[in-house]
C-alpha positions as CSV (number, residue, x, y, z in Angstrom):
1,X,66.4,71.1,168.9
2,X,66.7,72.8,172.2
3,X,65.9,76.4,173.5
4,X,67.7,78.9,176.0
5,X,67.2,82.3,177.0
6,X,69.4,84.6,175.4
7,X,70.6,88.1,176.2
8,X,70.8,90.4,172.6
9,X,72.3,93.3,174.5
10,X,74.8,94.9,172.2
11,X,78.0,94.5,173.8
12,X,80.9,93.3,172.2
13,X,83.2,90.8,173.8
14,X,85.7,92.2,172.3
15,X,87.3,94.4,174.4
16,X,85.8,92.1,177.3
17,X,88.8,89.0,176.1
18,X,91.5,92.1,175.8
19,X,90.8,93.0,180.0
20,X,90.6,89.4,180.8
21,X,93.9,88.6,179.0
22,X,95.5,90.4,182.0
23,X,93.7,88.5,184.6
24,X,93.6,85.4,183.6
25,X,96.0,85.4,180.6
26,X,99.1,84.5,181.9
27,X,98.2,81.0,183.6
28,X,95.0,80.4,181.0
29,X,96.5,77.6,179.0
30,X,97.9,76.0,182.0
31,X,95.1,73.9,184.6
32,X,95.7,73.8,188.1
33,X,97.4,70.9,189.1
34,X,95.4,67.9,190.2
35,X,95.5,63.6,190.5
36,X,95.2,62.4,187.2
37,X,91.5,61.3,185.7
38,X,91.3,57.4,186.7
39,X,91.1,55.4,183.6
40,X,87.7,54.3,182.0
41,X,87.2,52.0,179.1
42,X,84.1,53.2,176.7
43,X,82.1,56.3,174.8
44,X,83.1,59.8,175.2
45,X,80.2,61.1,177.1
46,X,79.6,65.2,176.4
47,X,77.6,67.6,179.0
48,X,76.5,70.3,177.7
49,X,75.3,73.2,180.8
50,X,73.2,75.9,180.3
51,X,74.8,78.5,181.9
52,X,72.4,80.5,182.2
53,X,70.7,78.6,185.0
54,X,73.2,75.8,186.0
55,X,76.7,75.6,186.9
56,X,79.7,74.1,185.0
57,X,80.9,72.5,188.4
58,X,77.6,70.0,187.9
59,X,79.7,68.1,185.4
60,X,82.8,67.5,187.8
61,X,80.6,65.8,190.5
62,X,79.7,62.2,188.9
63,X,82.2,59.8,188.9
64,X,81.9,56.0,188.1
65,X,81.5,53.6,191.2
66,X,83.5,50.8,189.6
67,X,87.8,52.7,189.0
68,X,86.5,56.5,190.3
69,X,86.2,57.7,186.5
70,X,84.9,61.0,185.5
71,X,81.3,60.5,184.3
72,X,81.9,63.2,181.3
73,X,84.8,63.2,179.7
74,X,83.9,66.9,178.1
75,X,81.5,69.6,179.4
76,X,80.5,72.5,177.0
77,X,79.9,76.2,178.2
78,X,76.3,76.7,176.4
79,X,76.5,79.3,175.2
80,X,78.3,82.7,173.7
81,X,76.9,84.1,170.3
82,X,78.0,85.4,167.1
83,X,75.8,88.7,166.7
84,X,76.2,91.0,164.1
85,X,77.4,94.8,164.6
86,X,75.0,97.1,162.1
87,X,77.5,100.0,161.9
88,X,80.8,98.3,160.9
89,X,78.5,95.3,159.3
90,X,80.5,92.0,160.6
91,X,80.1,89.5,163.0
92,X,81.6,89.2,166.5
93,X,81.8,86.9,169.2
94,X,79.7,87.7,172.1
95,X,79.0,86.7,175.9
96,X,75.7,87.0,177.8
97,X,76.6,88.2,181.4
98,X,75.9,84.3,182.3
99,X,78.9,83.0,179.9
100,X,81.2,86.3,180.9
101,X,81.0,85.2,184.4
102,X,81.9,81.8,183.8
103,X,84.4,82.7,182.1
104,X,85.8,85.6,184.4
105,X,86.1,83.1,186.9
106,X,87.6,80.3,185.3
107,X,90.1,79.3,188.0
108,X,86.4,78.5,189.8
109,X,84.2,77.2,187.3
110,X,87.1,75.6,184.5
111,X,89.8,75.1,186.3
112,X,88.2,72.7,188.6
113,X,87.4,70.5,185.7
114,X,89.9,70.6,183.8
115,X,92.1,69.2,187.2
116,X,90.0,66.2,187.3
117,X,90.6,66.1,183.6
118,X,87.3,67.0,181.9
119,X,88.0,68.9,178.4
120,X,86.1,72.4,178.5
121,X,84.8,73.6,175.2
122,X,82.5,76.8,174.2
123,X,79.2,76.6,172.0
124,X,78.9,79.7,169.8
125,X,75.5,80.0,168.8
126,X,73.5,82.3,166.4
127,X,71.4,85.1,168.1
128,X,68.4,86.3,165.5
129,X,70.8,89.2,164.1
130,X,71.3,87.6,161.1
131,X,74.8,86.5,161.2
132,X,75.9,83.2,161.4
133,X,78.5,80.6,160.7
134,X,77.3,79.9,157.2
135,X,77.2,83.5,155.6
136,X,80.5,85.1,156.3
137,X,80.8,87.5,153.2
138,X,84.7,86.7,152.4
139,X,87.6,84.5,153.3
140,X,89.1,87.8,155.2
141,X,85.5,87.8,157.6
142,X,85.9,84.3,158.4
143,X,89.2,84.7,159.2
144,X,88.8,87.7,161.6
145,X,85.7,85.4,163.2
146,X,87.9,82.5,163.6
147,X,90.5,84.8,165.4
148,X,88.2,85.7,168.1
149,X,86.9,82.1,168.5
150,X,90.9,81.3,169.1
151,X,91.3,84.4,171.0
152,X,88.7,83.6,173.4
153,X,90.0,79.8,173.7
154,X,93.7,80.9,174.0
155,X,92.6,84.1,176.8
156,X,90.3,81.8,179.0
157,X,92.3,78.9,178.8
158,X,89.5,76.9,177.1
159,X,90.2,73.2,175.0
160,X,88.1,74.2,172.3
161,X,84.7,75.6,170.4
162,X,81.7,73.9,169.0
163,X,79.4,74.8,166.6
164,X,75.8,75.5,166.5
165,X,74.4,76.7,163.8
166,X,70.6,77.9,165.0
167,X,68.5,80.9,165.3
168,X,70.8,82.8,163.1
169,X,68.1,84.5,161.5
170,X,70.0,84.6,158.0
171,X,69.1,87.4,156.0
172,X,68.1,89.7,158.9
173,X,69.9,93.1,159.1
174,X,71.0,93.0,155.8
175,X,73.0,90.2,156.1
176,X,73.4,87.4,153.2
177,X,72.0,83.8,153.0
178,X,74.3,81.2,153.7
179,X,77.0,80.4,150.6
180,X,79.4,77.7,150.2
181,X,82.4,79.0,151.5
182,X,81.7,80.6,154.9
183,X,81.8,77.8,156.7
184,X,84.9,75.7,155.1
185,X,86.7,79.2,155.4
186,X,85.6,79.2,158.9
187,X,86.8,76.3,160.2
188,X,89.4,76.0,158.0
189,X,91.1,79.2,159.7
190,X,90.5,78.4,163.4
191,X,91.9,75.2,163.0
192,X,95.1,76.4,161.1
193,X,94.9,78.9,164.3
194,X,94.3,75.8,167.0
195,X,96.0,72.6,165.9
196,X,95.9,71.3,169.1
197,X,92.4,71.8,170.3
198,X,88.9,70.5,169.8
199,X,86.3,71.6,167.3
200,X,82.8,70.2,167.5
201,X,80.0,69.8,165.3
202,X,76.8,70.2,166.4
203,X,74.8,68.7,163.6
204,X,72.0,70.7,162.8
205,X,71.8,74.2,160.1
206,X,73.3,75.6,156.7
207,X,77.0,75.0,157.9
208,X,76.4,71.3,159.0
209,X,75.1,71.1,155.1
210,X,78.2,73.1,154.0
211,X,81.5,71.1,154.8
212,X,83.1,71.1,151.4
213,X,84.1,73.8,148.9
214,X,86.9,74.5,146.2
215,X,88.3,70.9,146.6
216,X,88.5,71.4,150.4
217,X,86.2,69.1,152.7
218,X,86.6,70.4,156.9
219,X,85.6,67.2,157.7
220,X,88.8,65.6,159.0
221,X,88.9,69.2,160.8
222,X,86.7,68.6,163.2
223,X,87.3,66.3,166.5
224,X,83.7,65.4,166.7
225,X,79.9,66.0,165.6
226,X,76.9,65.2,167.5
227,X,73.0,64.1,166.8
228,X,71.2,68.0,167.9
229,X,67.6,66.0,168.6
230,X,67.5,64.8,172.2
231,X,65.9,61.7,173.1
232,X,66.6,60.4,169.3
233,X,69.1,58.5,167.3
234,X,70.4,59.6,164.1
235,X,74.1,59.7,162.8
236,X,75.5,62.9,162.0
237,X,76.1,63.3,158.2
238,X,80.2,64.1,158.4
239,X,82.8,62.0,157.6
240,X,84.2,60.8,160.8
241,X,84.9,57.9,162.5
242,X,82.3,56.2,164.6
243,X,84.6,56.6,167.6
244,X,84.2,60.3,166.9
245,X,80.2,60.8,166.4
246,X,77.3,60.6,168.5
247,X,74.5,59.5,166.9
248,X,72.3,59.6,170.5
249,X,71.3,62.7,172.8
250,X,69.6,63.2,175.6
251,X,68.1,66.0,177.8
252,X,67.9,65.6,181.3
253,X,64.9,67.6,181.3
254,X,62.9,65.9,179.0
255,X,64.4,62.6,177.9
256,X,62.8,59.2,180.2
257,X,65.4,57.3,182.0
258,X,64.6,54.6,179.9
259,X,64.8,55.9,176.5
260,X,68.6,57.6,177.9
261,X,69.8,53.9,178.8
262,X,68.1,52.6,175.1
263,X,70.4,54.9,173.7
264,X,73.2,54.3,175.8
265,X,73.3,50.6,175.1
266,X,72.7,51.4,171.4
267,X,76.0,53.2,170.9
268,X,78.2,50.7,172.3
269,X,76.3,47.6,170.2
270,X,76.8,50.0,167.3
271,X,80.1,50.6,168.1
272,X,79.6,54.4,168.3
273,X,82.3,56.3,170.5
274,X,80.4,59.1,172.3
275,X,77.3,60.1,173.8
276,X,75.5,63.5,173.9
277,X,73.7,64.7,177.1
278,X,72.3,68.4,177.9
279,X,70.8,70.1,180.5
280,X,72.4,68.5,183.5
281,X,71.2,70.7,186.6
282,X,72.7,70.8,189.6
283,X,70.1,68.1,191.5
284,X,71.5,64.5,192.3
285,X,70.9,62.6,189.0
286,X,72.5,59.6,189.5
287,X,70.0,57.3,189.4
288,X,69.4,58.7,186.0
289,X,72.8,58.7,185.0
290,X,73.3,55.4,186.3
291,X,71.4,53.9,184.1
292,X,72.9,55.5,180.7
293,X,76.8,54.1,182.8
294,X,75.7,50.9,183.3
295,X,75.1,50.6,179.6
296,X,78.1,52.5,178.6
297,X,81.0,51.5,181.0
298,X,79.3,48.5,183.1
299,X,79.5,50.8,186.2
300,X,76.9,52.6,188.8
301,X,77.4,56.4,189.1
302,X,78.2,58.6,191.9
303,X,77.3,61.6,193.0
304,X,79.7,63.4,195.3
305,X,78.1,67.3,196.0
């Protein structure tokens, strides 16, 4: 389980995604032009950045030494928050200054990416105010959450969400404990709303317990789920392929070198189809990183500042 500093400021994003729609609106759903990824045979490696000290442009700057392949093949904005508003009791969609800015200036911290062909996604995470993925009162409040999860996708030209259901606080504020159908009504809705994008599983709370209800199971929703203990190995209880889970994941901060290429080698023996890192920072890792590439795509990394 991770940790990140948080802002629980109460502003809504809300109106924040109607003002950026004019900026950034138009041309959101349509990268800057740029050479095609070089091809790369192997795992799905995932970077998550922790905005709040570390940039998104880390991600874009490790290619393989063997073809020029991106490194990571999808980096994940870590994160915005669904808080709860008192007054009109319902959740919303918020961003910490850190995740507004990166998202503000998307042509300079997305667009890049995306050009080289990295898939950017947003984390929504709880934020201790008692609401949360699992405890969505009715069919109508997960629907209206789902909209602002596709809103924000849609305005910021984003390729999808993941979920992560911690620190949620359930029960705080008056809010309810997690039931059966918030979740499956959840994703259920942003996908109906997002055919064409990703949704992610981070594999850890009530909703990752919570993926079937009323003869409907989200599984085959989702695009991928992921092990939420770094520097472990455990398969994420969904029904998906292997080519779609990640049963290791790592922190640069805190996982050895050794136990990160362990890992590595494990997935492809096991024939597992991604693998999980967090916490890249914007030093020259790629010694470290070299060794989880060796393992996963027989190539060296490089790091290009």
């Amino acid at each position: 389980m991770r940790t990140s500093r948080r802002s629980t400021a109460r502003t809504t994003a809300l109106a924040l995604l109607a003002t950026a729609a004019l900026a950034v609106g138009a041309t959101a759903t349509t990268p800057a032009a740029g050479a095609p990824a070089a091809k790369k045979q192997g795992p799905t490696s995932v970077a998550y950045i922790e905005v709040n000290s570390n940039s998104m442009l880390n991600v874009g700057k490790y290619s393989l030494a063997n073809g020029g392949g991106n490194v990571f093949d999808i980096a994940v904005v870590f994160a915005a928050n669904i808080n709860y508003d008192t007054a009109k009791k319902s959740a919303y969609l918020y961003f910490n200054p850190n995740v507004q800015r990166v998202l503000d200036n998307a042509a300079t911290q997305i667009r890049p990416l995306q050009a080289k062909g990295i898939k950017v996604m947003l984390s929504v995470l709880g934020n201790h105010q008692g609401a949360g993925f699992a405890n969505l009162p009715s069919k109508a409040a997960a629907s209206a959450f789902a909209k602002q999860l596709s809103d924000a996708v849609s305005t910021y030209g984003l390729d999808g969400i993941d979920f992560d259901d911690e620190y949620a606080e359930y029960g705080r504020n008056g809010t309810g404990q997690p039931n059966d159908s918030s979740f499956v009504h959840l994703v259920s809705a942003l996908r109906d709303n997002m055919p064409n994008k990703l949704i992610s599983l981070y594999n850890i709370g009530p909703s990752a317990t919570r993926l079937s209800y009323g003869g409907v199971n989200i599984s085959s929703k989702f695009n991928y789920a992921w092990n939420p203990y770094y520097g472990t190995w455990g398969v994420p209880g969904i029904a998906l392929p292997k080519a779609n889970l990640s049963p290791a994941a790592i922190d640069f901060a805190s996982t050895s070198s050794t136990t990160a290429a362990s890992l590595a080698r494990r997935t492809v023996s096991e024939g597992y189809g991604v693998y999980l890192t967090y916490n890249l920072d914007g030093s020259d890792r790629h010694t470290y990183v070299s060794g989880f590439t060796r393992q996963l795509y027989g190539s060296d990394a490089v790091y290009t500042p």
